[in-house]
C-alpha positions in Angstrom: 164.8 132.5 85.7 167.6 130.0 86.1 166.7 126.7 87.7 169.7 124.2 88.3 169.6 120.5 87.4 168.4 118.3 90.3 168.7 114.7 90.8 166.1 113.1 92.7 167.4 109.5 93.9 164.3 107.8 95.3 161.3 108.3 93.6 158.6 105.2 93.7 156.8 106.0 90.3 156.0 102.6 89.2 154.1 102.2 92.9 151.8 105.3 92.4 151.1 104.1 88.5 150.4 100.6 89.6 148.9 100.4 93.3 147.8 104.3 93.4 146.5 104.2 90.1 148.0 107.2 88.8 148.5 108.9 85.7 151.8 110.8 86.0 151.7 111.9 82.7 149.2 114.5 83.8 149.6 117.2 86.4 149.6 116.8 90.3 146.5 119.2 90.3 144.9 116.9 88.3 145.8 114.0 90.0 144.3 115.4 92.9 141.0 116.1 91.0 140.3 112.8 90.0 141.3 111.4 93.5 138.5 113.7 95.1 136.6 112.5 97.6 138.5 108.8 97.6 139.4 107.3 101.3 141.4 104.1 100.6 144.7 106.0 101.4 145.5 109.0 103.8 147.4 111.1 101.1 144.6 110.4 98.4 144.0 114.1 96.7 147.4 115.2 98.1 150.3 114.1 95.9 153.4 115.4 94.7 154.8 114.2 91.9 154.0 113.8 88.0 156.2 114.2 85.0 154.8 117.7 84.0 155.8 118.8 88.3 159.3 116.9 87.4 159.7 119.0 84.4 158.8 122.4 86.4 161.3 121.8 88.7 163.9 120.6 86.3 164.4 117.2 88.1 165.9 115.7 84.6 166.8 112.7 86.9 165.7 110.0 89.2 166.6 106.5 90.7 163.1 105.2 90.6 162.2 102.1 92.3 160.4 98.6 91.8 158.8 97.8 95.5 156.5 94.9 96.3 157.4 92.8 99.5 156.9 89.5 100.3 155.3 88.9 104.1 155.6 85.5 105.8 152.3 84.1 107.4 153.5 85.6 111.1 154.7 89.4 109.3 151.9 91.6 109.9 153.0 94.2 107.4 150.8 94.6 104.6 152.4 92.7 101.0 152.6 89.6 98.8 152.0 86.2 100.1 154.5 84.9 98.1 157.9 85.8 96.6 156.4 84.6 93.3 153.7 86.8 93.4 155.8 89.8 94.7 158.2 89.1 91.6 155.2 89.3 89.1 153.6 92.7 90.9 157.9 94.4 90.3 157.1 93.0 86.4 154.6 94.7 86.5 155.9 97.8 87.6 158.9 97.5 85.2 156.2 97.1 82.7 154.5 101.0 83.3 158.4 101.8 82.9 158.9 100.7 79.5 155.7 101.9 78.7 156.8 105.4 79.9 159.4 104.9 77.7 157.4 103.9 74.4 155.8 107.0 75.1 158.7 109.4 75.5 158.2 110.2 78.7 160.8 108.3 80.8 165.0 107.3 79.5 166.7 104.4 81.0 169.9 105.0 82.0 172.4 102.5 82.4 175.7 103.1 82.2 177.8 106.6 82.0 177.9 106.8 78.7 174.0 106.6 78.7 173.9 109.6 81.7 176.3 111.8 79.9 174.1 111.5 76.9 171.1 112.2 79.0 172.4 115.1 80.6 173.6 116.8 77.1 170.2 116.4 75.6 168.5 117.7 78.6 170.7 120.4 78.8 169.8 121.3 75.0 166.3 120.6 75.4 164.9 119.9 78.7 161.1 120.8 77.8 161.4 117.6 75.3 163.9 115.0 76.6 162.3 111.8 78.5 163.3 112.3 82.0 166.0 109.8 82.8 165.5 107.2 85.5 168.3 104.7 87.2 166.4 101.9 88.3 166.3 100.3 91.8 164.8 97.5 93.9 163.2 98.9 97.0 163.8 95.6 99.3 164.7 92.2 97.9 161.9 89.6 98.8 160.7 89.9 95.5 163.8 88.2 94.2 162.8 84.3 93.8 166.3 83.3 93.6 169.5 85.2 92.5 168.9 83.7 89.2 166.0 86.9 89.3 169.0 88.8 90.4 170.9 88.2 87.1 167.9 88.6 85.0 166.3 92.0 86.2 170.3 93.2 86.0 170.3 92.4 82.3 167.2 94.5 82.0 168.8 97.3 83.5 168.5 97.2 87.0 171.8 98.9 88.6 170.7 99.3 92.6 169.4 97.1 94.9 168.0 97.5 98.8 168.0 94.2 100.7 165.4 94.9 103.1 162.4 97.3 103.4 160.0 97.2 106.8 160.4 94.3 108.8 162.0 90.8 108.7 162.8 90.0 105.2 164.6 87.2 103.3 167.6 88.5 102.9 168.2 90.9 105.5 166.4 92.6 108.8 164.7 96.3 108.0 162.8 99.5 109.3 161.5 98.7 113.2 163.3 94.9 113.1 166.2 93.0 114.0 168.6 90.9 112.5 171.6 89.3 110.6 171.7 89.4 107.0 172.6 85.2 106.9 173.7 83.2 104.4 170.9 83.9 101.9 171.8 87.9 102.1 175.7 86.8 101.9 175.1 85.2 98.7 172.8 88.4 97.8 175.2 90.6 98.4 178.4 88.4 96.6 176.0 88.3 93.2 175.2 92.0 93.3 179.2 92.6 94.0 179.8 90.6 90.6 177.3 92.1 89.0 178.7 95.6 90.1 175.3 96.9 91.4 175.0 99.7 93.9 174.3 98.3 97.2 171.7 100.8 99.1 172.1 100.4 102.7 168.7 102.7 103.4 165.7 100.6 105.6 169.0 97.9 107.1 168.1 97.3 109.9 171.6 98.3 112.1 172.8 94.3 112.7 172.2 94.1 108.9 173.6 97.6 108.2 176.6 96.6 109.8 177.2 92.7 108.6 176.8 94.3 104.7 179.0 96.8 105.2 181.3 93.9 106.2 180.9 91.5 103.1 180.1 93.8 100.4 183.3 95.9 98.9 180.9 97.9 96.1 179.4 100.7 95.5 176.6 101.8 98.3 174.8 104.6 99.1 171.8 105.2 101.3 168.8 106.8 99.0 166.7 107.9 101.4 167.8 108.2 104.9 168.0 110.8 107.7 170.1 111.5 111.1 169.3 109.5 114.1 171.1 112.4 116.2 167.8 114.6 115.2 164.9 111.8 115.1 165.7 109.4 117.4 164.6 106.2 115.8 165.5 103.3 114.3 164.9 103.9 110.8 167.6 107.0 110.8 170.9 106.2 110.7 173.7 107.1 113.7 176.4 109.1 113.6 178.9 105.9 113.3 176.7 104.5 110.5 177.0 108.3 108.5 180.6 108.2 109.5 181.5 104.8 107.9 179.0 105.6 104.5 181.4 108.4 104.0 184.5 106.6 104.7 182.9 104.3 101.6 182.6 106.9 99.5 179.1 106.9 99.8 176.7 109.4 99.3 173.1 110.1 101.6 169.3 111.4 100.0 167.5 113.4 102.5 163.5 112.2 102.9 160.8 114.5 103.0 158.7 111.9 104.7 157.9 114.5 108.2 157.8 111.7 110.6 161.9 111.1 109.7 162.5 115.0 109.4 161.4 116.1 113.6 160.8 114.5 116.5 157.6 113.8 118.1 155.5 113.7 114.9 152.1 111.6 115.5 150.5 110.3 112.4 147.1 111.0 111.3 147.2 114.0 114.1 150.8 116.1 113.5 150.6 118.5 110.5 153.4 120.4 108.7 152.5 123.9 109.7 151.8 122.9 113.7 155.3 120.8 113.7 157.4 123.5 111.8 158.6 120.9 109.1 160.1 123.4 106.2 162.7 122.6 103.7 164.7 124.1 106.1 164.2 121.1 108.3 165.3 119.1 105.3 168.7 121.5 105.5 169.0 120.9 108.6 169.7 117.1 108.1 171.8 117.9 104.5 173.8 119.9 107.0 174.3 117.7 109.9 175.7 115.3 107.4 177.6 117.8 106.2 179.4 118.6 109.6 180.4 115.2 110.1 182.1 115.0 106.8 183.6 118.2 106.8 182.6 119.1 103.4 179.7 118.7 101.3 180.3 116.1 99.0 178.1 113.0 100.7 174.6 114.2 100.9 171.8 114.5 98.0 168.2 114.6 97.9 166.4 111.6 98.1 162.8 112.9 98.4 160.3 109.9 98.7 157.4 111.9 97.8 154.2 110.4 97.7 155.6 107.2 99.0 153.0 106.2 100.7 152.4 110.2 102.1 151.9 113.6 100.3 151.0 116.9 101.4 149.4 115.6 105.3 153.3 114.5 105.9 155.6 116.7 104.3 157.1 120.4 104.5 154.6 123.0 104.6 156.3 125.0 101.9 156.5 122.2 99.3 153.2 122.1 97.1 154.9 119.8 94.4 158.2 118.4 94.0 158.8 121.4 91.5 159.3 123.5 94.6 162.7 121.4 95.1 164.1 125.1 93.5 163.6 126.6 96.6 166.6 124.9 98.1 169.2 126.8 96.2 167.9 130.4 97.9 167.6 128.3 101.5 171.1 127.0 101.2 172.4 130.0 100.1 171.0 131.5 103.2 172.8 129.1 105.3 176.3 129.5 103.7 176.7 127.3 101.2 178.5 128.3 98.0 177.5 127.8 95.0 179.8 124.8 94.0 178.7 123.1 97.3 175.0 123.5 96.2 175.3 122.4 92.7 176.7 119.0 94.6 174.4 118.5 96.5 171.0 119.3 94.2 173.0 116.4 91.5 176.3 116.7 91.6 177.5 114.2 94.2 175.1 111.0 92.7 176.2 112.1 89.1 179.8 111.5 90.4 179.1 108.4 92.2 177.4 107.0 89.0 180.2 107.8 87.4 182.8 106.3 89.4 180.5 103.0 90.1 179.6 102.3 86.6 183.6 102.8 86.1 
């Protein structure tokens, strides 16, 4: 059976190696074996994603993030007490990655000529090429001083996300508000020299809106959803979709549940009760869709089994292999062929393409 290539642009796999303790190399059932009877974290015995579910889905490519904020003493989000110390837990992280790579498992990919490669070979041989990985900062606290910047740019880091939850350093995220300042001026005048990929996901929308302002490079959001259908801070409005487009920009749709329906409840909603399919997920892909008047600015930017796994996401997705269900569901909403081969990978492989020039 034919399964198209799919690009998956926000994937935390150095989290779940490094703070879950996981061993993607092996599959998710086994995963969920060994994490039997564990209570530390509500989607313990319930994730997604390994390598071996990656390959059965033919997901040949991610952006895959390094995450660890850095809380002030008044933040009562959970993190690192320092920037130092969140800086040394996103070494380690890159680390596992290179790792990954020592073991075949994982491709860096850098540049275009580097993706083209990658998408030849897996094309050829998908069963034995390393799954290729763009690399991203999830939030920027962990940034010491744009000096870190520079240095984690020369080992390969090509996207950036200025805030996560909360106040941060250089700009305002998820459930606060704020100005990005001087400090995230500055952050986003370096990443414009350095020609990284500005992801406007978690901005708070003060923040959203200043960066759009300074920065003139490439952005995208990798994992964000429509405020018109969740009415919540964290989505973003139809202005905010609007101008993304108008940049060029492309959108990943979440699987997170609490971001896909209203009314969700933590700990207490479930998939089946709430009605959160990959449908749902079309439903966002498409609302995006309408406002651009074509398809050519939405994606899939999954976020399984960050920080939630089968309690809080669709009912008909048991890995992230089952991603090859979405061809078949937006064929049965209208979309051609040409229009779904964008959006599974096509639109990020053409914004790589034309950011990395």
């Amino acid at each position: 059976m034919y399964h198209p290539f799919i690009a998956d642009v926000h994937l935390d796999l150095s989290m779940n190696a490094m703070e879950w303790n996981r061993d993607l190399r092996l599959t998710v059932a086994e995963i969920r074996q060994m994490e039997s009877g564990m209570r530390d974290k509500p989607d313990r015995g319930k994730g997604t994603v390994s390598f071996p579910a990656l390959r059965g889905g033919n997901i040949g490519l991610c952006v895959a993030t390094l995450i660890a904020r850095y809380v002030k003493r008044s933040n009562p989000l959970p993190g690192w007490h320092s920037p130092a110390q969140a800086w040394a837990q996103t070494q380690g992280q890159l680390a596992w990655y290179e790792e990954m790579i020592r073991q075949g498992h994982l491709q860096q990919i850098c540049d275009t000529s580097a993706l083209d490669a990658h998408l030849k070979a897996w094309a050829e041989d998908a069963e034995t090429t390393p799954i290729g990985f763009v690399l991203s900062l999830e939030g920027a606290d962990s940034l010491v001083s744009l000096d870190h910047l520079r240095l984690m740019q020369e080992k390969g880091l090509r996207a950036v996300g200025p805030a996560h939850y909360g106040p941060g350093t250089y700009a305002f995220g998820t459930d606060s508000e704020g100005a990005i300042g001087h400090k995230g001026r500055e952050l986003l005048s370096v990443m414009e020299e350095l020609n990284l990929i500005l992801d406007v996901t978690h901005l708070c929308d003060l923040s959203f809106w200043e960066a759009i302002d300074h920065f003139r490079g490439p952005l995208w959001a990798s994992h964000s959803n429509c405020r018109t259908l969740v009415d919540h801070n964290r989505q973003f409005s139809d202005e905010q979709i609007k101008t993304i487009i108008e940049r060029g920009g492309v959108i990943g749709i979440p699987l997170d549940a609490w971001m896909m329906v209203p009314g969700w409840q933590r700990g207490i909603s479930t998939p089946e009760a709430m009605g959160v399919s990959l449908n749902t997920m079309i439903d966002q892909m498409d609302h995006i869709c309408q406002l651009a008047g074509n398809a050519d600015h939405v994606g899939i930017g999954t976020d399984l089994d960050g920080g939630f796994g089968k309690e809080q996401c669709p009912y008909d997705l048991e890995t992230i292999a089952d991603l090859q269900k979405l061809p078949a569901l937006l064929t049965g909403r209208g979309y051609s062929q040409s229009d779904i081969e964008k959006i599974l990978s096509g639109n990020f492989l053409h914004f790589m393409r034309r950011a990395w020039g």
